[in-house]
C-alpha positions in Angstrom: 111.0 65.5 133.9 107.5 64.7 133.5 105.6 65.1 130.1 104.1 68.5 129.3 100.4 68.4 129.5 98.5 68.8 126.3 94.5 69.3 126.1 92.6 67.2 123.3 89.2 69.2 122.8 87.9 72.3 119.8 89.2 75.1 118.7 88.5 76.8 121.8 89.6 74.7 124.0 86.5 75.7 126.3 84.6 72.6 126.2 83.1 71.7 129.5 84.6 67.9 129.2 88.0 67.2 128.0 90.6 65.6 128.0 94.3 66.2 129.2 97.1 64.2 128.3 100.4 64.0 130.3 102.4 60.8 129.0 106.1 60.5 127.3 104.6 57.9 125.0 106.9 55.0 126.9 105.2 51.6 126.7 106.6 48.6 128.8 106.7 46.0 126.7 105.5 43.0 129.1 102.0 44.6 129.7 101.8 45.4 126.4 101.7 41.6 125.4 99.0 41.1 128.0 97.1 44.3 127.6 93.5 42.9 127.2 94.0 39.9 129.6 95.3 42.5 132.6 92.3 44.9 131.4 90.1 41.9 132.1 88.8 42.6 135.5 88.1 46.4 134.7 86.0 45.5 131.4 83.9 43.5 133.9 83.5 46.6 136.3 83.2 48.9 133.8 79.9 46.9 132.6 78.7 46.4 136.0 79.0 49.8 137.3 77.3 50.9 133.6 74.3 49.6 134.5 74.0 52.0 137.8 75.1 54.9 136.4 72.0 54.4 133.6 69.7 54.3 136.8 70.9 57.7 137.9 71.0 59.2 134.7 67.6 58.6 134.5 67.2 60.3 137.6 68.8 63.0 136.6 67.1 63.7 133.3 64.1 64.0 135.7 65.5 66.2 138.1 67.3 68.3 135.6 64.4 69.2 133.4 62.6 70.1 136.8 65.3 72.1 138.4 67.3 73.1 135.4 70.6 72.2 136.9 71.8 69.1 137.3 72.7 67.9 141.3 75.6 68.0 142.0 76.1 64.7 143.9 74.5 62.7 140.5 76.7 65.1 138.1 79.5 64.2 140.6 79.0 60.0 140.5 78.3 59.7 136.9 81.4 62.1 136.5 83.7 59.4 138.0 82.3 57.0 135.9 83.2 58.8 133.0 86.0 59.8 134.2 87.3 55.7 135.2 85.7 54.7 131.9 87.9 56.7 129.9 91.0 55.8 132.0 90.3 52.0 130.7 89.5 53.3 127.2 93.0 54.6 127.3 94.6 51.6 128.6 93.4 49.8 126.5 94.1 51.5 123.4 97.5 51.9 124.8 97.2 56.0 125.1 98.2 55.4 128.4 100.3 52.9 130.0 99.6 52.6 134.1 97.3 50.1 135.3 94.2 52.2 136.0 92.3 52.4 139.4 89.1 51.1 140.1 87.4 54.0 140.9 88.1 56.9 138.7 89.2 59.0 141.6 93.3 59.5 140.9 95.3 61.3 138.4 95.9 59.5 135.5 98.1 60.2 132.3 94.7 60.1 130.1 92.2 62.2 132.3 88.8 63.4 132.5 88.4 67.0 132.9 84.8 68.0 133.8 83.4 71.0 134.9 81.3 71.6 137.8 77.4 71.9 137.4 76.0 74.5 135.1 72.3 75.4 134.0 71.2 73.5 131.1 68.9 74.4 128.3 65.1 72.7 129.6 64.4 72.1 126.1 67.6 70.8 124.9 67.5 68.2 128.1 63.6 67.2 127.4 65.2 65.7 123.8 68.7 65.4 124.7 68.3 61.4 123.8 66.9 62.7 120.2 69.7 65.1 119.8 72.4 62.6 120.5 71.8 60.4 118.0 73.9 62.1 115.2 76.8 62.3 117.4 76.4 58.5 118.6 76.3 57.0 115.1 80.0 59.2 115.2 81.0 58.0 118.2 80.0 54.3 117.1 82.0 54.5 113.7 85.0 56.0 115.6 84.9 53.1 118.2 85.1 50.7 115.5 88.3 52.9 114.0 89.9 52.7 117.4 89.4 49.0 117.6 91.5 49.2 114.7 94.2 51.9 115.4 94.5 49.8 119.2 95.3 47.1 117.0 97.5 48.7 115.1 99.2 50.2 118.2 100.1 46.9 120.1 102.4 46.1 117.4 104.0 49.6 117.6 104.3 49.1 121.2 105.1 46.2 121.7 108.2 46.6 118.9 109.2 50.2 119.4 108.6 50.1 123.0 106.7 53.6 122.7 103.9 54.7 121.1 104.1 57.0 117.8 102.7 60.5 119.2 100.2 61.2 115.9 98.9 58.0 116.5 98.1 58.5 120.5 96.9 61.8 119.8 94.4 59.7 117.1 93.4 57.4 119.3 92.6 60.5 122.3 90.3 62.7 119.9 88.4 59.5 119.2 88.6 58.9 123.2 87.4 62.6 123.7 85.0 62.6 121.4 83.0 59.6 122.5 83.4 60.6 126.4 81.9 64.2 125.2 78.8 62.3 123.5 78.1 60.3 126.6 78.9 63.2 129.0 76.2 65.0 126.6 73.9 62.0 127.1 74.9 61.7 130.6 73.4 65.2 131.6 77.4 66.6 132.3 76.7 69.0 130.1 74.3 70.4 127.4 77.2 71.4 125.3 77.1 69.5 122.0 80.3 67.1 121.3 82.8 69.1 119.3 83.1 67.7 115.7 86.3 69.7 115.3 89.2 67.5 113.9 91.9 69.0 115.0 94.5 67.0 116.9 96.2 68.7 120.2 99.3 70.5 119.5 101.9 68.2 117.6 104.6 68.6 121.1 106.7 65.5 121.6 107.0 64.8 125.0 110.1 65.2 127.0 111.6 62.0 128.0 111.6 61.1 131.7 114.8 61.5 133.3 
């Protein structure tokens, strides 16, 4: 049967980006080994298709302060990039174990939720970089934590064959967190990114039949 889903976000659970989790914590050992060599060609595309998406945000800032809303076709393509970028993070980090898509556009056990287009706050998108900043020095400490807990996580993997559920569901706030900054940066959103530490409910998985 497949894994229940669990949602990593705050308390409420209302956050317009987060992040649902459906994985029995299962790791084949053979990609584990090669992890960052498979992940290769997406760390190239992920930096490539970086560079576009920080065109259009640009463009959206603009036509987000004018129109208040951001449109939909640029909340939808820097959505995707999100969305792919976070199924990498996850592969990577071993919070996932499929070999992720190109394009962001599937299902995947580590996924993106983001919500459709809603008014934002003029003011709070004319100094949206300003207001990031506390929650990107965060997001930078955190990335240099999950460096470590990835680390920590191939050996668990790559020994146990699985990967301990407290520390996936570590290793997916930290995921969450930083894809709530940047969707904040990214005009997704002018929600703030939820400090909250609270892990998602503490459910082990049910094995695949």
């Amino acid at each position: 049967t497949r894994a229940p889903e669990v949602g990593v976000g705050s308390r409420s659970m209302d956050h317009p980006i987060s992040l649902r989790l459906a994985d029995d914590l299962r790791r084949t050992r053979l990609t584990v080994a090669f992890r960052i060599i498979l992940a290769f060609p997406h760390l190239i595309w992920v930096t490539v298709w970086g560079f576009v998406v920080w065109l259009a945000i640009i463009v959206s800032w603009f036509a987000t302060l004018f129109a208040g809303r951001t449109p939909r076709g640029l909340h939808d393509f820097i959505g995707q990039y999100h969305r792919y970028w976070t199924h990498v993070t996850a592969y990577l980090t071993f919070v996932a174990d499929p070999y992720p898509g190109f394009v962001g556009d599937r299902p995947y056990p580590a996924d993106l939720v983001i919500a459709p287009p809603a008014p934002q706050n003029r003011w709070i998108t004319a100094f949206r970089l300003i207001l990031a900043i506390p929650a990107l020095i965060v997001s930078q400490v955190l990335g240099y934590l999950l460096q470590i807990l990835a680390v920590i996580g191939w050996f668990a993997c790559l020994f146990l064959g699985r990967m301990p559920l407290g520390l996936r569901n570590l290793n997916a706030w930290i995921i969450r967190f930083t894809m709530q900054t940047h969707g904040y940066l990214g005009l997704l959103t002018d929600r703030y990114p939820s400090f909250s530490p609270d892990p998602p409910p503490a459910v082990e998985p049910t094995p695949a039949a």
